[in-house]
N, C-alpha and C positions, 0 to 999 in steps of 0.2 A: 139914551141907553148906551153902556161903554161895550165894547164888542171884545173877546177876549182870544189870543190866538192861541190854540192847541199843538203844543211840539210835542211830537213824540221823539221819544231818545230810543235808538237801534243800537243794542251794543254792539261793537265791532270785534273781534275777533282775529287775531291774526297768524296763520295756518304756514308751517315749513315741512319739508321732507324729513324725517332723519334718520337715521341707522337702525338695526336691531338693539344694539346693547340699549341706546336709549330709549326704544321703544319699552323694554324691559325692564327698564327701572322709571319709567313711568306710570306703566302698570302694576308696578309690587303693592300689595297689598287690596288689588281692586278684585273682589270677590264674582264680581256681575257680568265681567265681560263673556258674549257669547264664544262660544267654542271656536269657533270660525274666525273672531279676531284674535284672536290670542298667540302670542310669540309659540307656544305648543304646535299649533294648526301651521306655524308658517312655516317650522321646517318639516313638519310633511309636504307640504308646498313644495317646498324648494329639494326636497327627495322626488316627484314628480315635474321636476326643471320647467318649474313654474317662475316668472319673472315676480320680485318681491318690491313692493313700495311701502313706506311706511311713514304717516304725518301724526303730528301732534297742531293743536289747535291751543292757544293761551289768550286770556283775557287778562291783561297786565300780568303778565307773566307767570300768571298762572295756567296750569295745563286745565284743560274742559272738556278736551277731545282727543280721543286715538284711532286712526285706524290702518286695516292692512288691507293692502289694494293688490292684488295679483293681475298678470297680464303675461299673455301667450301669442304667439307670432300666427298669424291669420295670411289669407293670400290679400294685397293689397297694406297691411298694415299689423297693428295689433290691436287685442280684444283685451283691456283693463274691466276686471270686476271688481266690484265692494260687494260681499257676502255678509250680511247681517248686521254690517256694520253703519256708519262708525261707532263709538263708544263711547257714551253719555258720562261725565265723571262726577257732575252735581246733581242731586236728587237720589241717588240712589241707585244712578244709571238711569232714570228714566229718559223719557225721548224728549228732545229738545229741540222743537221743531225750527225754531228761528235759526239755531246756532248748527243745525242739518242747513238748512236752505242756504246758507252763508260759505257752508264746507262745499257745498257741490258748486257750488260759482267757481269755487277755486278749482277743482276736481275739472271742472268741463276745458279751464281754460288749460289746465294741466299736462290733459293728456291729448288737449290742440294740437301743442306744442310739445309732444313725445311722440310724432308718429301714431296717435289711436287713430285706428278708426272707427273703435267701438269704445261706449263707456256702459258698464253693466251698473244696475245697483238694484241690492235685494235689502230696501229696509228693516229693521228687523220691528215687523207695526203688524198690527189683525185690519181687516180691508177697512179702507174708506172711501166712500167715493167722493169724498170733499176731499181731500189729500189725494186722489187720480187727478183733477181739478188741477192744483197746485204743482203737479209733478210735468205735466201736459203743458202749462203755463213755461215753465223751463226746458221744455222743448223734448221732454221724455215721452218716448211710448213705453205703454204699458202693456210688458210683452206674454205675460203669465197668462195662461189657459185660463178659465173656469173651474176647472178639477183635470185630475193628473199631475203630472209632474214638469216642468220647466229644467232640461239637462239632468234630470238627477235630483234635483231640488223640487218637493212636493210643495202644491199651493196650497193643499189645509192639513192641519198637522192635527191631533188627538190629545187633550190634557187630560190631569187628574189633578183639584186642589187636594192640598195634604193638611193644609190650616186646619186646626180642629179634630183632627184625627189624632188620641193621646197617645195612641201603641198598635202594636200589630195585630192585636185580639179588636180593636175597633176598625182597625181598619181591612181587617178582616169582612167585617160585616157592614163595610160600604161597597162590596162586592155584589155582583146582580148572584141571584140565587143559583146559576149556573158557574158561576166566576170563584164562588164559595165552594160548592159541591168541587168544581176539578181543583182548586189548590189542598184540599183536605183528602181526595185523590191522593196527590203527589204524596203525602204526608204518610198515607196508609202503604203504599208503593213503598217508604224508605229513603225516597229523591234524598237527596243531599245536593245542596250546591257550593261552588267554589270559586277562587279565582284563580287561573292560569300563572303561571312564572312566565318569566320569559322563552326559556328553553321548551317549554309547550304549546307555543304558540302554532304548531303545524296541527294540530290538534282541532287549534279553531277553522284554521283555514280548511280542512279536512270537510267542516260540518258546514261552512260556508259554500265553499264549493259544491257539495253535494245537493245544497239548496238553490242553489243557482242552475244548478242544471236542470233541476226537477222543474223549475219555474219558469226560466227560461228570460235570464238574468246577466248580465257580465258582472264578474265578481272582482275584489280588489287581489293582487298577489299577495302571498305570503310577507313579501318587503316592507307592502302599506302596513299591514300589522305588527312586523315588528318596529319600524321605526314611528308608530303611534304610538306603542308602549314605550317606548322609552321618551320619548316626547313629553307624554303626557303624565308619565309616571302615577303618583295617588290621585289625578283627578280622572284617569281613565282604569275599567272593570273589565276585564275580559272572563266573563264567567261562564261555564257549565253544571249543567245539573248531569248527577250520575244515581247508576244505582249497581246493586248487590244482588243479583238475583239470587243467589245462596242465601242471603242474610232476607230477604223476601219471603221465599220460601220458607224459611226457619222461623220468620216471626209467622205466619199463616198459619203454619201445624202448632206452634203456642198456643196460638189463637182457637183454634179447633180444638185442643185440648183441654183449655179453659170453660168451653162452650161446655161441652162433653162433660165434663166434672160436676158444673152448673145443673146441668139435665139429671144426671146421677144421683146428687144429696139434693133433689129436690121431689118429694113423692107426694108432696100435699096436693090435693085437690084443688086446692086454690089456685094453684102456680102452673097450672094447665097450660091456660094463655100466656104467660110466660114462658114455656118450655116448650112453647111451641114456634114461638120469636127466636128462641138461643136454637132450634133445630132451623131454621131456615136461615139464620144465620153462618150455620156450620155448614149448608151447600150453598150459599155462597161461597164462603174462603175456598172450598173444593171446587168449585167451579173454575176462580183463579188459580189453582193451585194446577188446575188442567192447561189453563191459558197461557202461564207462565212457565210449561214442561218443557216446552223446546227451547226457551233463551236457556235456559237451568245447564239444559243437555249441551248449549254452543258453547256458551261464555264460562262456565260453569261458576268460582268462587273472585272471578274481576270484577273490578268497578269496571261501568261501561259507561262513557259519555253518551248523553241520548240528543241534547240541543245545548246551545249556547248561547251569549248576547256579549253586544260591544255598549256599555253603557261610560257618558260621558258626564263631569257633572260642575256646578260655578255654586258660588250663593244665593242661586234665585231657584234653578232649577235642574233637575237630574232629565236627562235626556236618553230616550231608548235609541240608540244608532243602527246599530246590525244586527241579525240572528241569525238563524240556521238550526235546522235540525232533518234527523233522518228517521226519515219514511217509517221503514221498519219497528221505530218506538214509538209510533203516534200515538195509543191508545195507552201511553204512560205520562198526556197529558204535560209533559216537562217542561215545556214555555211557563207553566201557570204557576212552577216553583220557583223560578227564575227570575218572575215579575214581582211576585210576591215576597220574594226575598233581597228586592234591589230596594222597595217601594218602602221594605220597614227598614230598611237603612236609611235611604234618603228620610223617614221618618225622624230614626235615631237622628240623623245631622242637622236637624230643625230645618231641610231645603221645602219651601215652602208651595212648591209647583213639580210633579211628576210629567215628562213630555215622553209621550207614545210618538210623536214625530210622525213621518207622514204616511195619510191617507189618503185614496184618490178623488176625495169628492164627492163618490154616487152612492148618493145614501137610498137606491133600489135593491139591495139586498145582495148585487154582484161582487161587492169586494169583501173578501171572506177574513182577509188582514183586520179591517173595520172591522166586523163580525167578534174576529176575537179579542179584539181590543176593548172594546163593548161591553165584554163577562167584567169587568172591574170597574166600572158605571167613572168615564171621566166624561167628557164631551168635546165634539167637533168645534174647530177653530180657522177658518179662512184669514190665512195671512195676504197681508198686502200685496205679496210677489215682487216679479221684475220688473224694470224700465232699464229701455234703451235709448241713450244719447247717440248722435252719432255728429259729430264736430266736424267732420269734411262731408256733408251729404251729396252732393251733385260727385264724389268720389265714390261713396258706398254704394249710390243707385248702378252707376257706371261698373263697378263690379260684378255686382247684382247682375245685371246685364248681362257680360259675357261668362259669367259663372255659369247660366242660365245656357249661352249659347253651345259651350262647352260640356252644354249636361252634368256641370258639376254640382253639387249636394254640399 
């Protein structure tokens, strides 16, 4: 019997630092990279005096791989992260787990040899625990919660696929029967949404702020959202929903009017039960019409911002980032036109994945974010999270140590 030997062929890979510009004209024309790599994301970075790295990865001198690595001066060292990265360039962006495994070899020995004392990395993968396995094997702990958030970064995030869905009127009605009922709300209300200019940007920060306190939140400054906006220019949405309460009002007594007229040129006997719907109809609008007297009497004939959202977006997937809204309009439902009007646009742009982003995990009925993310039927998704390297340990514990003695945090 002739015996036959198996070689497997590892492609090699070989990874260099380089600049922004060229990071930049690397990435032209790549639709899929996550928000967080992106030459956009890095000068908000670097507007929060965040330290910036930037590598490319070639296989015969082709590019395969981009990513941007940040790092911040820590007591003892510093703390380099990779946030959702690196960036996959064959397949579509998909995840390339050989040609990952290959980049962090470089990555560890990297920031050995940069003063780290920390190396962060938040794959951008849904959990596996064969891939804990594999990450643990290279000497990563895996530092992600179970549910909550990791610094700011949520461990399961909230989707909607859009595949399938041919327009707004369908997608309309992938809405839970609650999620239907408030956008057709908003619709009866008059909502209108928009996108902000630049010069309005204090506007958002206004409704931001105000949610943040109510919650109980640190919120970004005004600076983070203007130098997003411009950053990000048409792949970032700074929208609110407003409304007219004059023009509310004015379509409500149409309305009752119309009823009214209905009831009037209708004396058949038949049309009973019918004129008895167009009458309880007509103390509804009256009812609103009571509800709605005192914005009437504040605001009088303004549009008035009620909520807002920071929406971000690639060719895979439209991302819900920030919101806010205020107290006093709650019962005008405004998140629900907001959503509904980002969702049939990422529609219109054939983006094939809606991201609600994150939730905290506990699906007991306590988080009420979940809750409303829910009226629009997408579902829960536990991401991979974090791992920590730490490349001088018997250093990081020794800190740890007097961190500890010093009662520092």
């Amino acid at each position: 019997m002739k015996e036959f030997a198996i070689i497997v062929l590892v492609k090699k890979y070989v990874f260099k630092e380089i600049d922004l510009t060229e990071f930049e004209k690397s990435a032209q024309g790549i639709g899929y990279l996550n928000f967080l790599q992106t030459a956009a994301m890095a000068r908000v970075f670097a507007d929060r005096n965040y330290q910036l790295h930037y590598f490319v990865g070639f296989e015969n001198d082709e590019v395969k791989l981009l990513a941007l690595l940040t790092a911040v001066p820590i007591f003892g060292g510093l703390k380099f992260e990779l946030r959702f990265g690196p960036s996959f360039l064959d397949n579509e962006g998909s995840f390339d787990e050989a040609l990952f495994f290959q980049f962090l070899n470089y990555l560890k020995n990297y920031v050995k040899s940069s003063n780290g004392l920390i190396l962060k990395v938040i794959p951008d993968l849904e959990f596996s625990s064969e891939f804990l396995k594999k990450m643990s094997a290279q000497d990563f702990v895996h530092t992600s919660p179970e549910s909550g958030y990791d610094e700011g970064e949520p461990t399961w995030h909230y989707v909607k696929e859009l595949t399938g869905l041919s327009d707004a009127k369908a997608l309309m009605k992938s809405y839970s029967k609650d999620g239907q009922y408030s956008v057709k709300r908003t619709q009866q209300f008059g909502i209108s949404v928009r996108a902000l200019a630049y010069d309005e940007l204090s506007k958002f920060k206004s409704i931001t702020e105000a949610t943040s306190e109510r919650r109980g939140y640190n919120d970004h400054d005004l600076e983070y959202y203007q130098v997003f906006y411009k950053a990000f220019a048409d792949k970032a949405q700074f929208l609110v929903a407003e409304i007219n309460f004059q023009d509310y009002v004015s379509a409500l007594k149409e309305q009752i009017a119309k009823l009214q007229s209905q009831i009037d040129n209708s004396n058949s006997l038949k049309k009973e039960k019918q004129r008895q719907e167009w009458q309880s109809q007509i103390q509804s609008q009256e009812k609103r019409l009571e509800e709605v007297a005192p914005f009437l009497e504040k605001y009088q004939d303004k549009h008035i911002i009620l909520a807002g959202g920071l929406f971000v977006e690639n060719d895979k997937e439209m991302i819900y980032l920030f919101s806010g809204s205020y107290e006093e309009f709650k019962h005008f439902y405004a998140p629900f036109a907001i959503q509904h009007f980002i969702m049939t646009q990422a529609l219109e742009k054939k983006i094939p994945l809606y991201n609600f982003y994150g939730i905290t995990g506990n699906f007991d009925g306590s988080d009420g974010v979940l809750h409303f993310k829910e009226n629009f039927n997408g579902h829960p998704v536990r991401k991979i999270g974090s791992f920590c390297y730490y490349p001088h340990p018997l250093k990081h514990q020794f800190i740890q140590f007097v961190k500890k003695i010093l009662r520092r945090t």
